[in-house]
N, C-alpha and C positions, 0 to 999 in steps of 0.2 A: 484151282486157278481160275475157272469159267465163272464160279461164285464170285471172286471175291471181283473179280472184273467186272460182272454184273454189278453189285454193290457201288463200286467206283466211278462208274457211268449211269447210275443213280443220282448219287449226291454232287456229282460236276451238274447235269440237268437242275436238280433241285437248287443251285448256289445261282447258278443263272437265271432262273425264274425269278429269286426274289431279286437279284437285281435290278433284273428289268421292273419289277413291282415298284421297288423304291430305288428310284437312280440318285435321289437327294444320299440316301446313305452310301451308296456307291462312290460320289464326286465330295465328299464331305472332306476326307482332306488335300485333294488337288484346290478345294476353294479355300483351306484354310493358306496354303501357301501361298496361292494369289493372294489374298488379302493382307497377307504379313507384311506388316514394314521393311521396305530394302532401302539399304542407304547406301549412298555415293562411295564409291572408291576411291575418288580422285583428292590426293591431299590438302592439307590445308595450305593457304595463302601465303605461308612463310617458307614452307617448303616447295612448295609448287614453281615447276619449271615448263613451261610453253616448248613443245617440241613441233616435229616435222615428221615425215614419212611412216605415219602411221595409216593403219588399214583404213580407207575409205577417206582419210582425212591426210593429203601428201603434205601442209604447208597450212602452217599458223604463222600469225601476227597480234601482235596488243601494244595498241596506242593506249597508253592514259597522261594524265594531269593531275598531278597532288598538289596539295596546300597547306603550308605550316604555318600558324604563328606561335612566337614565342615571348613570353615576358619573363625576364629576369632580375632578380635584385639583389643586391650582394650588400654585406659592410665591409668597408673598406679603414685597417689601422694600419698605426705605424706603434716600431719599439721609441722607446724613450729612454734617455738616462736621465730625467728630469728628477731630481728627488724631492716627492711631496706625496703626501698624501692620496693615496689610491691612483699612484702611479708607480712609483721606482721606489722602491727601498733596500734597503741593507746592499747597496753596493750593484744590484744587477740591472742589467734591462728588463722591460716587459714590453711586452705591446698590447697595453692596455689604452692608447690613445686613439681616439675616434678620430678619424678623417673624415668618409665621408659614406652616404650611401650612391651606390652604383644603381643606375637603372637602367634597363635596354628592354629595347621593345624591335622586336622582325618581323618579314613578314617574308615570304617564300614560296615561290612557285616553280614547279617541278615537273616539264616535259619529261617524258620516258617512252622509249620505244622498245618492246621486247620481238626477237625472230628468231622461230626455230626453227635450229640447222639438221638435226636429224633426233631421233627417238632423246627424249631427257637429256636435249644439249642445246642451248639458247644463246645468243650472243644480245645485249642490250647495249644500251646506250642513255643515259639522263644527262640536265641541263640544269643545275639549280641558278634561278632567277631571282635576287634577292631585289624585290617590289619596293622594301623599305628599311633601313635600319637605322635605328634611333638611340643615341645613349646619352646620358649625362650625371653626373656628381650633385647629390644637394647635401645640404649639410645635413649631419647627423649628431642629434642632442646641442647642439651650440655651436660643433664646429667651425665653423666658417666663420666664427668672432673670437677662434683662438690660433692665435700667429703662429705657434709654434707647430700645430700639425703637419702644415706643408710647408715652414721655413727649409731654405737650402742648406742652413748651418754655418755657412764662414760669414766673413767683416764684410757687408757690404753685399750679399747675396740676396736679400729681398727673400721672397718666395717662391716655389716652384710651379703654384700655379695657385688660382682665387675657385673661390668655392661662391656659389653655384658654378659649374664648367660643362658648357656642353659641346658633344664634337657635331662635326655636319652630316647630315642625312645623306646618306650612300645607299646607293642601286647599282643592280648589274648584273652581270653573269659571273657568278661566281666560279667553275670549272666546268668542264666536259668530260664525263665519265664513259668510260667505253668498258666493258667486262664483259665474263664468260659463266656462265651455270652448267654444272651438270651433275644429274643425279646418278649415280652411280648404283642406288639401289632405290626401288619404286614399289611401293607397295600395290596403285593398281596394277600392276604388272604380275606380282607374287606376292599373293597375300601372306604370306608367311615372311618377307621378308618388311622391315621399317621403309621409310622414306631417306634417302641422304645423300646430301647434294650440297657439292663444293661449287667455290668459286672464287674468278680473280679479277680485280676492278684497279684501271689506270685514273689518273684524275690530274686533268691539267690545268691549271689558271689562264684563264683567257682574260684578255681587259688590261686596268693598271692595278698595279698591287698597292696595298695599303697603304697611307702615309700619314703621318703624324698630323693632324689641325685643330685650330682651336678657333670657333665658330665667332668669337669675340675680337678678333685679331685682323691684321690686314696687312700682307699679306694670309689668309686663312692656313692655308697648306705649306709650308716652306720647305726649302730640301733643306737635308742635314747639313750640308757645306756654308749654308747662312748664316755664319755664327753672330752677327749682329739682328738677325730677326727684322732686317729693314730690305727684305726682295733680290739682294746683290749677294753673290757668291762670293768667299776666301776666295782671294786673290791666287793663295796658294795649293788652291785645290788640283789636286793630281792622284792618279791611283785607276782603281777598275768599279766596277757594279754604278755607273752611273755617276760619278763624282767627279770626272773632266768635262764640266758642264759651264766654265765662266764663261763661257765664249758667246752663251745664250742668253748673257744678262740677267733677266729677272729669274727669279727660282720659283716663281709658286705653280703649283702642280695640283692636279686634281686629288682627292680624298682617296679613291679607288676601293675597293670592293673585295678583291681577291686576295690569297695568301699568298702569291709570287711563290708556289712550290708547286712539285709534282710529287703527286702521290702514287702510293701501290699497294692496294686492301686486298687480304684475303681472308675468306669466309667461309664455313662449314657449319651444317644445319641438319639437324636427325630429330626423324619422327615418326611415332606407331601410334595409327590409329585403333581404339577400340571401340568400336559402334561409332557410341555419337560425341568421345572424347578421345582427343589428341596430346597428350603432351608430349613437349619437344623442347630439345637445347641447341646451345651451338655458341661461335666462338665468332672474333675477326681479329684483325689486326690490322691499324695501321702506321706506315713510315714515311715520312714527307723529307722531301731534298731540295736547296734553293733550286728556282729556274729563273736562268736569264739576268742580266747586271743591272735590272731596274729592280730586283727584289733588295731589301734592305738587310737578308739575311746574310748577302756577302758582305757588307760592312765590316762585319767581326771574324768574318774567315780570316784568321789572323793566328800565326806561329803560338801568339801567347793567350789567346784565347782557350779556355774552359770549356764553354758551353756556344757550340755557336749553329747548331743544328735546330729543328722544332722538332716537339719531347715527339716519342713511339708511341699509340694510342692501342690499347687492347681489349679486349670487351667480350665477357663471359655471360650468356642468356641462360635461363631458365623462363619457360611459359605452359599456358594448357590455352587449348583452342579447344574450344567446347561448339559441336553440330546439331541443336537441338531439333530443325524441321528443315527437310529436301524432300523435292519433287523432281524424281530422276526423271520422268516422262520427259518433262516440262526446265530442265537444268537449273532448278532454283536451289537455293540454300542459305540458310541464315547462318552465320559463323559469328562466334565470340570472339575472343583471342586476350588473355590476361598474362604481363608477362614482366620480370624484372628481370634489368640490365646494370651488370658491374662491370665497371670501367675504369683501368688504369693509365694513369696519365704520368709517363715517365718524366725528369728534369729534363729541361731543353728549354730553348729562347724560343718566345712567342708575343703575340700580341695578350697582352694583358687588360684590367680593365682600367688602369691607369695609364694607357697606351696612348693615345692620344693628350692627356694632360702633362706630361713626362719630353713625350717628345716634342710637344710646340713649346717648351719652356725656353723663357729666356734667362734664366740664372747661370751666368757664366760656367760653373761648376760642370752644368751640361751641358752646354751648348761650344764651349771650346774645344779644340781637338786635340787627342794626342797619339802622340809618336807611335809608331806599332815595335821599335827597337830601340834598345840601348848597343852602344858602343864603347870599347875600353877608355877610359880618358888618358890624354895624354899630353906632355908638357905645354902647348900649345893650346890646350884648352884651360890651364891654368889650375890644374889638379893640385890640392891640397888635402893632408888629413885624409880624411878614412873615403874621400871623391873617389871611387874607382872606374867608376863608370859614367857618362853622359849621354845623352838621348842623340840615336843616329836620325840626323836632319834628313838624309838621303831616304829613309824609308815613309809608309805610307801612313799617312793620318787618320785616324782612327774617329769618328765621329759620333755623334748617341741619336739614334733615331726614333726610340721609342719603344723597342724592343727589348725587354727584359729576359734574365733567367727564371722562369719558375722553378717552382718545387714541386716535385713529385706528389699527385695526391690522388684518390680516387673516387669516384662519382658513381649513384646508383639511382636508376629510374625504373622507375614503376608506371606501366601505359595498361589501358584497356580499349577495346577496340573493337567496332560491329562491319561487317562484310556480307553484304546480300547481293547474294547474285541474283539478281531480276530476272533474268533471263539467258539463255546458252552463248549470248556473246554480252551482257551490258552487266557490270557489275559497282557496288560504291561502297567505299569504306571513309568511319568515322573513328576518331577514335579523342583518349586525353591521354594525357603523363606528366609526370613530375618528377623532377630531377633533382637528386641535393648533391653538391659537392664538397666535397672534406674543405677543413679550413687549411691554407698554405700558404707558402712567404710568392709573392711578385716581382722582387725587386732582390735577388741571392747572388751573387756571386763572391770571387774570390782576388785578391789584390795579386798573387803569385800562380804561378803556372807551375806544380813542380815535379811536371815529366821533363823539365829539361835545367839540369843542374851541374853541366861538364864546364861552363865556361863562367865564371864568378865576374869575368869581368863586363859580360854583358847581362849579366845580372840587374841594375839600376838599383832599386831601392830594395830588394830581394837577396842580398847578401849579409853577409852576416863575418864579423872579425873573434880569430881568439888568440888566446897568447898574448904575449908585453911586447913592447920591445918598439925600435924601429919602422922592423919590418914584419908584423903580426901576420897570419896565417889569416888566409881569407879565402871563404865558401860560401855556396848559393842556397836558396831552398827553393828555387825553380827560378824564371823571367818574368817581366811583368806584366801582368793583364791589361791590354790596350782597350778594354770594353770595360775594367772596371773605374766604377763611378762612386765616389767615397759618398760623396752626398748620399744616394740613394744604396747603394751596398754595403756600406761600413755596419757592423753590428752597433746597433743602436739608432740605425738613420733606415732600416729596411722596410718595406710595405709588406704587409699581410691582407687578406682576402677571408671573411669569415659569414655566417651564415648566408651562403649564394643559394639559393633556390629557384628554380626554374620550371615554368610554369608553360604546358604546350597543347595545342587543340593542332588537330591535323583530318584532312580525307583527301580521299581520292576517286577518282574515275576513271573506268579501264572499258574500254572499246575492244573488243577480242573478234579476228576476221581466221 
């Protein structure tokens, strides 16, 4: 035992000797791990949420400023039953006829303040400030020198609108968004665990809501109660969402900005980083509801309306955020971010891009009003023949504002984007994207209603006779749609919407205290 203890307090002296000889081979890999690349924990910029009551650091805030523009361009057809030659044959529609092309040009400016309320829990707020938006109609291939693309159809209807058309340059505050972030799982936190962080965002219109104009016109702006387009309201306008308005004389109104709705988005966003790459997905949803009786979307809240809501917006990500160089000392870091967005756009009434050409029309067609009810007829109303019904005078007038049914369709964009953080509180991102959206009808709806088919005689033109005799048997196939418009709804008179491509540069600035 005294041997071998000797021996072992030998070679301990002898191990320490050469250390101390050569301390380079001693500290060789405490220097290798110093020198190794460490990189940031802190997620990427899509998932990243500004927290509070963290060690050393009780209370954050981030002021930034973004900026969008956007160019878009669409073609704009109609169906036809024209029968000729690379238009209509053997008996169907198509919508092979050019209208026109669609152009719009925005521009966007985007207060945001984020604050956090405690560890991976943030409450925000933005301000979209649309700077400029600019749209108009030019012809496309000839258009504009053939009558028929935008006639109204009946005797004596003219047009529905002239080509070249442009509406007027609108600014303003588009809504006030208030929301909530929280990460629920953080990976600087536990690296073993992803990054994933929900959240829910309100969104109010502030301002005046949208209205129909036509930049060529004068009055420019007119309410829908105008049906002579000469500044003076129907006499006999009565009803809700702004339409007891004779009292005020002139009717023209400003253009406005905003979509007269309240929103309510919710969003979810998951990500693991590996080193120096991140990819991450995530989802939103949104549902928008009129707000307030100057929006034009209570027009058609009506018994026999179809479609009178704006569609549900939903939007499926996939991206990779790639980290190629940080200086944790120093909080810098350069970030990539490549990422595609599909996006479903449910049926529902909205502004279209024939929205403004549509609703400052003066073709009778659209611009008269009609009845939101039918009534039984009865001998006093001089009922003959298969008359069973006539329009109730007592209910409310139904008007066309420029708001159509679209059609359900979906949209996919592809952005890329640089984010360098400068420094531990100043950071800026650039980025582009392109967006296509599927081709779909503008102008859809349906002449019948036919959730409601108990009462035939308040049917109007939605009934239907069978059997002989005197006194035939009679049934409904719903009531009649007080927003539909034969002109533009009838199969054969509808608008479509076909190669829309959209085109967007965006950054931002983020102040972090």
């Amino acid at each position: 035992m005294a041997l071998r203890t000797s021996r072992l307090t030998r070679l301990t002296a002898w191990t320490a000797l050469v250390a101390a000889s050569f301390p380079c081979v001693a500290l060789a890999d405490d220097q290798k791990e110093r020198l190794r690349p460490r990189v940031m924990q802190e997620p990427g910029e899509v998932v990243d949420v500004i927290d509070a009551f963290d060690e050393g650091d009780p209370f954050d805030i981030a002021v930034s400023v973004g900026f969008q523009y956007l160019s878009k361009r669409a073609r704009i057809l109609r169906e036809t039953p024209i029968f000729e030659p690379g238009l209509t044959n053997g008996g169907f529609t198509s919508r092979t006829m050019n209208v026109g092309q669609f152009v719009g040009v925005s521009s966007v400016l985007t207060p945001r303040v984020d604050i956090g309320l405690y560890k991976d829990f943030a409450l925000y707020s933005r301000i979209p400030i649309t700077l400029s938006d600019e749209q108009r109609i030019d012809d496309l291939n000839g258009s504009a020198a053939q009558a028929a693309v935008v006639a109204a159809g009946g005797s004596g209807e003219g047009a529905l609108f002239s080509l070249p058309f442009r509406s007027p340059t609108r600014s303003g505050v588009q809504y006030v968004a208030v929301g909530l972030d929280y990460s629920i799982l953080n990976q600087a936190r536990d690296a073993t665990k992803p990054t994933w962080t929900f959240g829910l965002e309100s969104r109010i219109s502030v301002g005046t809501p949208m209205h129909a104009c036509n930049i060529s016109k004068e009055p420019k702006c007119t309410h829908a109660g105008d049906i002579n387009r000469n500044g003076q309201f129907d006499a006999s306008v009565t009803g809700k969402n702004g339409l007891q308005l004779e009292s005020q004389g002139l009717s023209s109104r400003s253009a406005g900005v905003t979509r007269g709705t309240v929103g309510l988005e919710a969003h979810s966003w998951i990500s693991k980083r590996i080193k120096y790459v991140e990819p991450y997905g995530g989802f939103s949803a949104l549902a928008e509801f009129q707000q307030g009786e100057e929006s034009d979307f209570g027009t058609t809240d009506l018994q026999g309306a179809l479609v009178n809501h704006p569609p549900i917006v939903g939007t499926v990500s996939l991206g990779l955020m790639v980290h190629p160089w940080e200086n944790r000392e120093k909080f810098s870091r350069l970030s990539f971010d490549f990422r595609f967005d599909g996006t479903y756009h449910s049926e529902g009434r909205d502004y279209s891009e024939l929205f403004d050409a549509l609703g400052s029309s003066s073709a009778p067609s659209l611009r008269s009003p009609k009845w939101a009810r039918f009534r039984g007829c009865v001998a006093a109303d001089g009922c003959s023949g298969e008359t069973i019904s006539v329009v109730d005078e007592s209910s409310q007038k139904s008007y066309f504002t420029g708001l159509t049914v679209v059609e359900a369709y979906g949209s996919y964009r592809a952005s890329s984007s640089l984010t360098w953080r400068i420094a531990e509180h100043v950071k800026l991102n650039f980025g582009v994207a392109t967006r296509f959206d599927q081709a779909h009808g503008i102008s859809h709806d349906q002449p019948c209603n036919p959730n409601f088919k108990d009462n035939p005689y308040e049917s109007g033109p939605c009934h239907f006779t069978t059997g002989t005799g005197p006194t035939p048997a009679v049934g409904a196939t719903g009531i009649p749609n007080p927003a539909y418009r034969p002109t533009i709804n009838a199969v054969g008179r509808r608008f479509f919407v076909d190669e829309s491509t959209t085109y967007e540069i965006f950054a931002r600035g983020v102040v972090l205290f």
